[in-house]
Each structure stands twice: as structure tokens, then as C-alpha cells.
Rosetta silent file (secondary structure, phi, psi, omega in degrees, C-alpha in Angstrom):
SEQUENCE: XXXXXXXXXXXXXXXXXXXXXXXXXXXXXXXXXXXXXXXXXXXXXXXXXXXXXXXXXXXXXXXXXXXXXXXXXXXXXXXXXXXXXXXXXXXXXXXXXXXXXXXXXXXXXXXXXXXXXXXXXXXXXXXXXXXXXXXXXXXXXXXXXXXXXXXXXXXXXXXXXXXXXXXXXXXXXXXXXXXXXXXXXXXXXXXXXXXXXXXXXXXXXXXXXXXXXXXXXXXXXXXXXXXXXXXXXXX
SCORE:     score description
SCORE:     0.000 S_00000001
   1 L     0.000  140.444  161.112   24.419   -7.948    3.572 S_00000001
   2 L  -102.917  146.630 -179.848   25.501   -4.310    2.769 S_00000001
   3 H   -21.944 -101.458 -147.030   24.417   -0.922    3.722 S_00000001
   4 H   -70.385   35.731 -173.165   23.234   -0.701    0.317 S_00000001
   5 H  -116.418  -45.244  167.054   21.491   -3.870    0.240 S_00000001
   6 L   -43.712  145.559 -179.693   19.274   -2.910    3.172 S_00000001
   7 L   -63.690 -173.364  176.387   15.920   -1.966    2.625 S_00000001
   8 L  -135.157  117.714 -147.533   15.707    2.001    2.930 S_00000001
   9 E  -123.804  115.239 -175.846   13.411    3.023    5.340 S_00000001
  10 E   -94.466  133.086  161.298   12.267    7.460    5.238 S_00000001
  11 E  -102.748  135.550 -176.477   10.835    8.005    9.291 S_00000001
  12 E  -102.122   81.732  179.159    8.386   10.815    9.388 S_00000001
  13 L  -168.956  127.773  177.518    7.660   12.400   12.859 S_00000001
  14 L   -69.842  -15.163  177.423    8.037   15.754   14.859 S_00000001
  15 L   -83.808  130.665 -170.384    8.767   14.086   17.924 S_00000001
  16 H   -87.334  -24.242  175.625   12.422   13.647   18.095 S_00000001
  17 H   -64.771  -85.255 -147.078   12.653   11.279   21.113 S_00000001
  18 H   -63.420  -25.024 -167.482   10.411    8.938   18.852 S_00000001
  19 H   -57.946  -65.028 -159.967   12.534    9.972   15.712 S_00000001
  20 H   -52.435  -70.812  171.971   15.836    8.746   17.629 S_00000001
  21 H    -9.434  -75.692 -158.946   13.819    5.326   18.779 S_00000001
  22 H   -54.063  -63.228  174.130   12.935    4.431   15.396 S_00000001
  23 H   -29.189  -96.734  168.048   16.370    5.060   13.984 S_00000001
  24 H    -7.513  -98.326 -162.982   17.911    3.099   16.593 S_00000001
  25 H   -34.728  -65.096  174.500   15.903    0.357   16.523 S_00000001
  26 H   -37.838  -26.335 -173.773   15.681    0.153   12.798 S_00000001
  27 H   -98.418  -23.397  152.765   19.066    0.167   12.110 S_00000001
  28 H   -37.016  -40.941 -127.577   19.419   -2.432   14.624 S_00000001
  29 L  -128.448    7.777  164.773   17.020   -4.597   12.671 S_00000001
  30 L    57.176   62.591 -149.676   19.372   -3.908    9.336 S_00000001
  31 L  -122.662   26.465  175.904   17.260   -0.967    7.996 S_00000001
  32 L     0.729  148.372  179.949   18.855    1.827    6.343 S_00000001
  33 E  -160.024  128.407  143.088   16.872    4.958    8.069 S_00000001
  34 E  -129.713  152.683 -164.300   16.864    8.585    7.217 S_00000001
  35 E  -128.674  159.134 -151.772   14.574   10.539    9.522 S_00000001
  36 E  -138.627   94.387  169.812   12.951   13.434    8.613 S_00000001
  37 L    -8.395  -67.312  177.051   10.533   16.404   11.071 S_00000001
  38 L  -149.651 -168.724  163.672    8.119   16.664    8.939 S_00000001
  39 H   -23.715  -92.289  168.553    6.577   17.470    5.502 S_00000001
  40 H     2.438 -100.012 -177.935    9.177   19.897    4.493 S_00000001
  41 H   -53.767   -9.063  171.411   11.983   17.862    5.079 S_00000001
  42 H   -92.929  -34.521 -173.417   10.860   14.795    4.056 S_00000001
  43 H   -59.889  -48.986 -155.113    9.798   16.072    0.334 S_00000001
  44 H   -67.581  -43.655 -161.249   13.798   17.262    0.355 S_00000001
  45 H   -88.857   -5.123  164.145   15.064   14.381    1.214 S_00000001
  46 H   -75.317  -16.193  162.011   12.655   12.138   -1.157 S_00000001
  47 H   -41.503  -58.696 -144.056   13.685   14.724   -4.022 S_00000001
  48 H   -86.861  -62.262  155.980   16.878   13.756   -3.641 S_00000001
  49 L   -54.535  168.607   98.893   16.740    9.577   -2.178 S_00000001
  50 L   -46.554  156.024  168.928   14.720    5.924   -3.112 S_00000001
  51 L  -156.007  158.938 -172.574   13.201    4.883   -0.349 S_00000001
  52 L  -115.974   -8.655 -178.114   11.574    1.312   -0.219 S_00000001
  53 E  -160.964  147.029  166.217    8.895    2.302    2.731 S_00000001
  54 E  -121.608  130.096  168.121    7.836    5.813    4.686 S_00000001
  55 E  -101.103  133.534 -177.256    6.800    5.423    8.352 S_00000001
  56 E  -148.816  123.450 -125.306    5.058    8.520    8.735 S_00000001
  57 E  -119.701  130.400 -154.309    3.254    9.772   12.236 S_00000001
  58 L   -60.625  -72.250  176.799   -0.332   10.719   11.222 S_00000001
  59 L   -74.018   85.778  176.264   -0.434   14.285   13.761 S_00000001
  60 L  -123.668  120.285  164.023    2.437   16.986   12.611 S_00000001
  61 L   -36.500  146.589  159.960    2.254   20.496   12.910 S_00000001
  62 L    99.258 -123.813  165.896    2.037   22.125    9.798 S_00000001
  63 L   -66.264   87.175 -170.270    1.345   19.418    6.913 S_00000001
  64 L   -88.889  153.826 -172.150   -0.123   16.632    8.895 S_00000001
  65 H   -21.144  -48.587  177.835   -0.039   13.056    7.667 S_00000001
  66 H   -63.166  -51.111 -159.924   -2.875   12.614    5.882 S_00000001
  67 H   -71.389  -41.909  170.216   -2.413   15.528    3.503 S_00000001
  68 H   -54.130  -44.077 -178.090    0.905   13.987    2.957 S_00000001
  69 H   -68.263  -47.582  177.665    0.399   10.930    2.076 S_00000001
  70 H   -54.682  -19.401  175.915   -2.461   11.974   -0.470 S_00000001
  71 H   -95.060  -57.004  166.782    0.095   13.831   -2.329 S_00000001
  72 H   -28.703  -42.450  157.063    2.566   11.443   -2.382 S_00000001
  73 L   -95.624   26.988  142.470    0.494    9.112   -4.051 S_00000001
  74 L   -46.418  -45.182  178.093   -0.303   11.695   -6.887 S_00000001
  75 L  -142.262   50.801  171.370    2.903   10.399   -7.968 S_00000001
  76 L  -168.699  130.158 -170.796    4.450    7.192   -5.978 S_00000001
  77 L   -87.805   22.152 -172.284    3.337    3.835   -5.269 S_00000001
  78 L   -70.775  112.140 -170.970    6.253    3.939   -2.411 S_00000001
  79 L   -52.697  176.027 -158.309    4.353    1.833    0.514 S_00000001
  80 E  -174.899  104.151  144.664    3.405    4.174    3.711 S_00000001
  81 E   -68.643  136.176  160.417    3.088    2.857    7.392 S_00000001
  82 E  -105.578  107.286 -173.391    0.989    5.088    9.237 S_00000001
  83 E   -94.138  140.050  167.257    1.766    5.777   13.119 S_00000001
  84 E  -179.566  149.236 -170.512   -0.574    7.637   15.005 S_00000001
  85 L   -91.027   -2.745  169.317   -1.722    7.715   18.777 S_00000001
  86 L   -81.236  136.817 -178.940   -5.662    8.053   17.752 S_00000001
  87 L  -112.432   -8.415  157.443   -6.983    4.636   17.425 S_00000001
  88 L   -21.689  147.861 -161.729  -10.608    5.223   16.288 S_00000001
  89 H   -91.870  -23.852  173.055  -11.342    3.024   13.186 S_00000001
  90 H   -69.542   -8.031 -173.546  -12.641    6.558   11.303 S_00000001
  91 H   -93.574  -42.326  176.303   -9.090    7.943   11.941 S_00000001
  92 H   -73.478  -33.697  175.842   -7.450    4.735   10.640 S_00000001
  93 H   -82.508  -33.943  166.603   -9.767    4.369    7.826 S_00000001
  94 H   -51.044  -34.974  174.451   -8.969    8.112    6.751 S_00000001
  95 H   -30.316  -84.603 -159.871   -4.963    6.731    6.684 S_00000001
  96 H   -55.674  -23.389 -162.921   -6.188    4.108    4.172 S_00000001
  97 H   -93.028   13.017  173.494   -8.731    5.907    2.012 S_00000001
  98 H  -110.349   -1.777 -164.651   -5.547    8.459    1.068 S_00000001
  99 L   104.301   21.765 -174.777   -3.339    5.676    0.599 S_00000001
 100 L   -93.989  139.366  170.783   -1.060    4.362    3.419 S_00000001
 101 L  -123.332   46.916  157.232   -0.886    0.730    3.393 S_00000001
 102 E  -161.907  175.548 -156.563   -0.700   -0.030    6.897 S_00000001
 103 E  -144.260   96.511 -167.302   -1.841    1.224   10.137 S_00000001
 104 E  -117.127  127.801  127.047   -0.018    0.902   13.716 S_00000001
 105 E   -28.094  130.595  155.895   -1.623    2.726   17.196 S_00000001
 106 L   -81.259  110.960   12.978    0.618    4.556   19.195 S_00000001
 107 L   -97.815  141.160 -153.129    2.251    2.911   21.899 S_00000001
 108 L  -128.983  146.877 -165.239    3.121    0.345   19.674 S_00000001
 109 L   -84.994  113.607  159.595    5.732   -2.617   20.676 S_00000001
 110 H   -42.771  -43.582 -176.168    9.167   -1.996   18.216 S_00000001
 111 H   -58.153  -38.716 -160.642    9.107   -5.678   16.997 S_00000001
 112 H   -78.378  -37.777  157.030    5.435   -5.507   15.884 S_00000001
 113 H   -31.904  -61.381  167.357    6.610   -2.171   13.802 S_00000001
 114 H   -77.798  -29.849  149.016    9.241   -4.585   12.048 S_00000001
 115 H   -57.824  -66.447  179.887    7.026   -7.150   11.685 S_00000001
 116 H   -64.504  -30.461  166.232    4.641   -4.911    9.668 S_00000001
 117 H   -72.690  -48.532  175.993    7.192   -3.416    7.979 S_00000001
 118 H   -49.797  -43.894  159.147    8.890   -6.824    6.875 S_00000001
 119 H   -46.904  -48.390  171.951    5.591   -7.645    5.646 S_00000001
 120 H   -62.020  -18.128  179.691    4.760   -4.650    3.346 S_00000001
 121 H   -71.817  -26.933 -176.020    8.150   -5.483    1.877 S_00000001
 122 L   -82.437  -13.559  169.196    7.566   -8.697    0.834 S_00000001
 123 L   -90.060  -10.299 -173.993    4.581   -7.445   -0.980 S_00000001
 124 L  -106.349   99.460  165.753    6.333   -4.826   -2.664 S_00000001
 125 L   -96.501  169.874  156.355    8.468   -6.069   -5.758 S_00000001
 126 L   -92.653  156.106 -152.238    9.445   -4.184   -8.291 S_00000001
 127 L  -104.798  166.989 -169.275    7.763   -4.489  -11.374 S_00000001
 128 L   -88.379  150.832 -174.041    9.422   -6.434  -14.148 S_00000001
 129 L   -46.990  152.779 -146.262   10.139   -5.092  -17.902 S_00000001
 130 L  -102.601  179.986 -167.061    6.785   -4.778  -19.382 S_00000001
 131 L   -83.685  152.109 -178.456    5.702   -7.864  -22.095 S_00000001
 132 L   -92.444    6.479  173.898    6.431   -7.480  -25.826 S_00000001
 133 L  -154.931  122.910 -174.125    3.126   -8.518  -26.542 S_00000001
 134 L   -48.364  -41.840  164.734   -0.168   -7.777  -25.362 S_00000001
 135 L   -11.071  118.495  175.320   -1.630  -10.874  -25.614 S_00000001
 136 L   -73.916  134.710 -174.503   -3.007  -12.825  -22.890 S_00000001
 137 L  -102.613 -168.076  147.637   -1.411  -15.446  -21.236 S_00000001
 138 L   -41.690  -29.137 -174.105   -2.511  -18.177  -18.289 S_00000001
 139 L   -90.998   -6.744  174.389   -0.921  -16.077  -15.732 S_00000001
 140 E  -108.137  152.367  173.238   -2.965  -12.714  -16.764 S_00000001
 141 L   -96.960  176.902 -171.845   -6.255  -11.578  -16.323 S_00000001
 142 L  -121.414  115.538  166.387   -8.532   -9.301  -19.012 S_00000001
 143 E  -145.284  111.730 -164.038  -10.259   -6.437  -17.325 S_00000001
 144 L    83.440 -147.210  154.257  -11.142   -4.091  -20.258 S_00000001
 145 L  -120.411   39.401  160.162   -8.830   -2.585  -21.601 S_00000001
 146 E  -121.717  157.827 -165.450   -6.273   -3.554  -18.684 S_00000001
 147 E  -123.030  113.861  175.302   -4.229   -6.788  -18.412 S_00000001
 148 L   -89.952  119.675  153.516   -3.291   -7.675  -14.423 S_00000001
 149 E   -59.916  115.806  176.861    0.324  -10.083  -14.827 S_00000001
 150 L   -55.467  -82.819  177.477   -0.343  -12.674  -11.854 S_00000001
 151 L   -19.328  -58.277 -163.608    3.347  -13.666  -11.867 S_00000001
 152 L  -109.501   -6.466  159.551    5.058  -10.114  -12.105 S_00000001
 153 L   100.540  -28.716 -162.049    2.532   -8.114  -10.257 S_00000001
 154 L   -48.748  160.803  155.064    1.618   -5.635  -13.220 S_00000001
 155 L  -119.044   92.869 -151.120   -1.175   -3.665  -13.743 S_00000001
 156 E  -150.955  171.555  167.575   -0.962   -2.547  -17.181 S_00000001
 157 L  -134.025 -155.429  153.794   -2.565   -1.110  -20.562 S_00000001
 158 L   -35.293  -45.164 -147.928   -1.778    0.044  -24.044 S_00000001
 159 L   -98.752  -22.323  179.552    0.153    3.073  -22.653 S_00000001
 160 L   124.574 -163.253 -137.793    2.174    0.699  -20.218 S_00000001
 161 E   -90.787 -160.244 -164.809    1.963   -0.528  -16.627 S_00000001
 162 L  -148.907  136.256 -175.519   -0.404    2.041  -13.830 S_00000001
 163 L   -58.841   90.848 -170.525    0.882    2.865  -10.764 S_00000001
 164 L  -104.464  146.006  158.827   -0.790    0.017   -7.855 S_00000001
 165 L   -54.270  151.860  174.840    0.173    0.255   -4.013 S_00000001
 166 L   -47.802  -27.304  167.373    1.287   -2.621   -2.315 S_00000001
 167 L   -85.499  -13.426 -139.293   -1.846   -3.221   -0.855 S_00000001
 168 H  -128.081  -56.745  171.292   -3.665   -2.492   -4.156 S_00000001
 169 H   -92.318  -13.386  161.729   -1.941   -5.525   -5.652 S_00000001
 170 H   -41.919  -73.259 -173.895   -2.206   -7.638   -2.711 S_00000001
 171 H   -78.247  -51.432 -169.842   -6.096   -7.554   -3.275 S_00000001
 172 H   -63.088  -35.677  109.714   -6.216   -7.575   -6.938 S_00000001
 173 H    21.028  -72.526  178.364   -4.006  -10.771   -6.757 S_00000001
 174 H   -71.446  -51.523 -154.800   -6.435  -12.645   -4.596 S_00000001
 175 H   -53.387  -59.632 -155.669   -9.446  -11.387   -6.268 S_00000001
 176 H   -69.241  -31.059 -157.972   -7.812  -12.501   -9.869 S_00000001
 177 H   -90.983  -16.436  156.479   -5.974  -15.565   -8.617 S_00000001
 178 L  -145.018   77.599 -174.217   -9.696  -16.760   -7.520 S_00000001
 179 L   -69.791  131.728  169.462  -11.696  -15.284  -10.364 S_00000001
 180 L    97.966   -2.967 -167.208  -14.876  -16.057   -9.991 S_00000001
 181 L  -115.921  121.176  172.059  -15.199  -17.161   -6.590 S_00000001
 182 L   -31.005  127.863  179.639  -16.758  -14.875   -4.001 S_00000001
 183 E  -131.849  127.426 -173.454  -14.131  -13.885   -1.511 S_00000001
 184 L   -67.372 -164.859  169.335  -15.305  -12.591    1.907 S_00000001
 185 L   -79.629  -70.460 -168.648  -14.077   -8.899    3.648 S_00000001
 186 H   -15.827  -73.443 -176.349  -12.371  -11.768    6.223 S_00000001
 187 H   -63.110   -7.129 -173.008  -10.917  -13.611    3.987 S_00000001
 188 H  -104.253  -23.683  149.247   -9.733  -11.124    1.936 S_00000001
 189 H   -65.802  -16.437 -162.010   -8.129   -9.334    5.350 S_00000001
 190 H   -98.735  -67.431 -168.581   -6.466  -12.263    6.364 S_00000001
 191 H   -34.276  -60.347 -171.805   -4.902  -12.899    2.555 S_00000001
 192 L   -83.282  -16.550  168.451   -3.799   -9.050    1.844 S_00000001
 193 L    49.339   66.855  165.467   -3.208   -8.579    6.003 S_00000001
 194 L  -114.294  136.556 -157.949   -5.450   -5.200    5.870 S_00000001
 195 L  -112.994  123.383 -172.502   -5.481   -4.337    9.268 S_00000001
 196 L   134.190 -174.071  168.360   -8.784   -3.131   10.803 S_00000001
 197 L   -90.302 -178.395 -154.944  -12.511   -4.201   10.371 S_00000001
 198 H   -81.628    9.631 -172.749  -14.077   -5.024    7.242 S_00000001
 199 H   -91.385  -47.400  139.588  -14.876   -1.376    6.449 S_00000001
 200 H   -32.155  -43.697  176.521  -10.727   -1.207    5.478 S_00000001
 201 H   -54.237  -62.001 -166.837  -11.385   -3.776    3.125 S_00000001
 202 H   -67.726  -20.391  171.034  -14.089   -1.703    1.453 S_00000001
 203 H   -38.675  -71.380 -175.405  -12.017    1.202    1.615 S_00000001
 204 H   -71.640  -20.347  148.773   -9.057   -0.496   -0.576 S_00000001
 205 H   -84.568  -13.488  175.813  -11.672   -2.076   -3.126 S_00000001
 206 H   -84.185  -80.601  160.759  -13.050    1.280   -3.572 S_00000001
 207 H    -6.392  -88.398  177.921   -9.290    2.362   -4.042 S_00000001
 208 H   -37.600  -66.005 -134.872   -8.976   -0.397   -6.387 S_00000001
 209 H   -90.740  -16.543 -177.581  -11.868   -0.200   -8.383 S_00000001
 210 H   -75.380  -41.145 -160.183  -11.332    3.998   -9.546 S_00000001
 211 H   -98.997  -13.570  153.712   -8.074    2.400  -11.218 S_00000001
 212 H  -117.755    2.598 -176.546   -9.676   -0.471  -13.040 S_00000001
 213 L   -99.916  164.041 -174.154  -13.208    0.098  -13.764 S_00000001
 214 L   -76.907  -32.721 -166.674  -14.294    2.352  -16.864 S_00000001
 215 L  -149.939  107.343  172.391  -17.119    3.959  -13.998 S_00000001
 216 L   -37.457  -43.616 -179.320  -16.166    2.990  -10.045 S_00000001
 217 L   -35.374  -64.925  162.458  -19.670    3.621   -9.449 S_00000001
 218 L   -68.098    7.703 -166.270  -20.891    0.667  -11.712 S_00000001
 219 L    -8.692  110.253  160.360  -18.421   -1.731  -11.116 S_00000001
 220 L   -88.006  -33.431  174.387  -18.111   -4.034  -13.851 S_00000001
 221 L   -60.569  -68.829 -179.774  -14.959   -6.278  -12.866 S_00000001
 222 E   -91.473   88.420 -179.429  -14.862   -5.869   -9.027 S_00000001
 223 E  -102.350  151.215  171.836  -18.463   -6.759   -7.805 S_00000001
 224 E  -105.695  146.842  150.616  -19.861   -6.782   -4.360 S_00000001
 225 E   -62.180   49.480 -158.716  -21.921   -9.415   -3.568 S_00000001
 226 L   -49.387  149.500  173.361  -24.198   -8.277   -0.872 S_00000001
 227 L    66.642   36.794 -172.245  -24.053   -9.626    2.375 S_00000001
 228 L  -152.785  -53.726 -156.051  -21.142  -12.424    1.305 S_00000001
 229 E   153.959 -138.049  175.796  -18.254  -10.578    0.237 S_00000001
 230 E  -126.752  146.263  139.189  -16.539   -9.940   -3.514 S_00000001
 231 E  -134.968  163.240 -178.338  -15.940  -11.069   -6.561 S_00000001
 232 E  -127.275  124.812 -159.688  -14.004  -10.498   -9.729 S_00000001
 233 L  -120.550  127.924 -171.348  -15.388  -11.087  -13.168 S_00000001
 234 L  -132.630  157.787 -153.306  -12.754  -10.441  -15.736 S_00000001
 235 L   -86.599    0.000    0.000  -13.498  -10.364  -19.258 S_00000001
């Protein structure tokens, strides 16, 4: 493998002892890494860079984690580990309800770090050239006026495909790939490996559901089921 064959990893953190760590390790573990202070400096160097994942440490002076990440996805699906040393599940579920799609406690074991990253990667393809024809096939679903491609991961419409997170496609995937069948918060944590209690789940179907339903509120596609779980009714 070559340098530029490596995944590309942006690190996010003011502490520089933990900056150095990361690096280190990461690069060990055949990682590209540029590391970054903060905010500032990370927008500079994503001006400039691709990146295929941001580890980014929740508690920064200045522009702290959260606020980042919520801007970031205004315009990038680029997946986003979240480090942080509070482990309250309202601290973790703010991560996810701005859009990071994982969640690691501070002190956290390096291996388990590459293990979660090596995971979001494998969920994160790149999406494929978009279909010359709208038309549905076996491998897509109908929701509306969006078409999810099973195979290629897509999200897409008229205007072309809509921006999903890795985690975001994870769950629409299982939902769609067993349309029709009630799928529990469990089972649907264990499949998409959303980390947390089942209150993360609902986070990232709420996520989900502002980008395919005509009114989030109503859900027509993505229904809950009380007291069993989900399902997805596609047209």
C-alpha cells in the first residue's frame, strides 16, 4: 500500500500530548494523519485537503466540537468520530443529533479507536455515477419522490443524489433491505453499530427522516411502531 492509498485521517484536539498520540499511533496503523488545534485550523486545512474521516475532541476552547461538526455537515457527509472525556448519554446524544457518526469516552484504549474507525470506513463508499434512468429497479426502493440504490448506497432525486452520512445510510439500508418488517432500536444498533442506548437510534431516525419525508413530523416512509421498534413503508 502507498501513502496515498491510505485512508486520510484530519485529528481535531487542543491537547497536544493527545494530538502527538493519535498521530503516532495512527500512522502506525497505516493512516495518513494531519492534526489540527482546533476549529481554525482544521477549516484551513479541510479548505485545502480530502479527508476520508475527522476525529474530533468534543471540549475546545473557542469553537467547541459540537458547533463544529454542525457546520460541517451544512456541507459534507465526511464521517466524524467524536472523542470526549464526558460520558453522559445527553452529551453523547448531542454528538449524534449534530451529526458525528460515532462516539468514543475519554480514556479510550488506541486499538478500540482503530477499530471504530476501520468500521466507519467500511461503511463509507463513495457513491457511484448516478443512473441514466430513473426508473426503478429490484435493488431500489420508492420513497416519494426519492429513489434509495441498495447496491450503490445512493440517496437520490430528480435533481441528483442528497448528501447521507455514513450512519444515515447504514440505517436506511437495513430499514429498506427489510421493507416491511418491523426492526427493533436493538436490532437496528447492532446492524448500523450505533453506539449508545436506544435513544441514539431515535436520534439518527429523526436525522434520517428530515431528509426523506415530505413532513418529519408525520412520517410517512419511516414509521415507529410503538413499543416494538421501526418500520419502512416505501411506496
Amino acid at each position: 500500500m502507498t501513502i496515498l492509498d491510505m485512508p486520510h485521517i484530519l485529528v481535531v484536539d487542543d491537547d497536544s500530548r493527545l494530538r502527538g498520540l493519535l498521530r503516532k499511533y495512527l500512522m502506525e496503523s497505516d493512516f495518513r494523519v494531519t492534526v489540527a488545534d482546533g476549529a481554525e485550523a482544521a477549516r484551513k486545512s479541510l479548505r485545502g485537503l480530502e479527508f476520508d474521516l475527522i476525529v474530533m475532541d468534543l471540549m475546545m476552547p473557542g469553537e467547541d466540537g459540537i458547533s463544529f461538526t454542525r457546520s460541517i455537515r451544512e456541507t459534507s457527509p465526511v464521517p466524524i468520530l467524536m472523542l470526549t472525556a464526558m460520558s453522559e448519554s445527553s452529551d453523547r446524544i448531542a454528538g449524534l443529533e449534530t451529526g458525528a457518526d460515532d462516539y468514543l469516552t475519554k480514556p479510550f484504549e488506541p486499538r478500540e479507536l482503530v477499530l471504530r474507525i476501520e468500521g466507519i470506513l467500511r461503511r463509507a463508499k463513495a457513491p457511484a455515477p448516478m443512473p441514466d434512468s430513473a426508473s426503478a429497479t429490484a435493488t431500489e426502493v420508492r420513497l416519494g419522490e426519492f429513489c434509495f440504490d441498495l447496491e450503490r448506497e445512493i440517496l437520490f432525486d430528480s435533481s441528483g443524489p442528497h448528501r447521507l452520512t455514513t450512519t444515515e445510510v447504514s440505517l436506511l439500508k437495513a430499514l429498506a433491505t427489510n421493507a416491511g418488517r418491523i426492526m427493533s432500536r436493538e436490532d437496528l444498533s447492532e446492524i448500523c453499530v450505533i453506539e449508545g442506548d436506544g435513544r441514539a437510534v431515535d436520534v439518527q431516525v429523526t436525522r434520517l427522516r428530515r431528509k426523506i419525508e415530505p413532513d418529519s413530523r408525520t412520517p410517512t416512509y419511516l414509521q415507529t411502531i410503538r413499543g416494538r421498534g421501526y418500520v419502512l413503508r416505501p411506496d
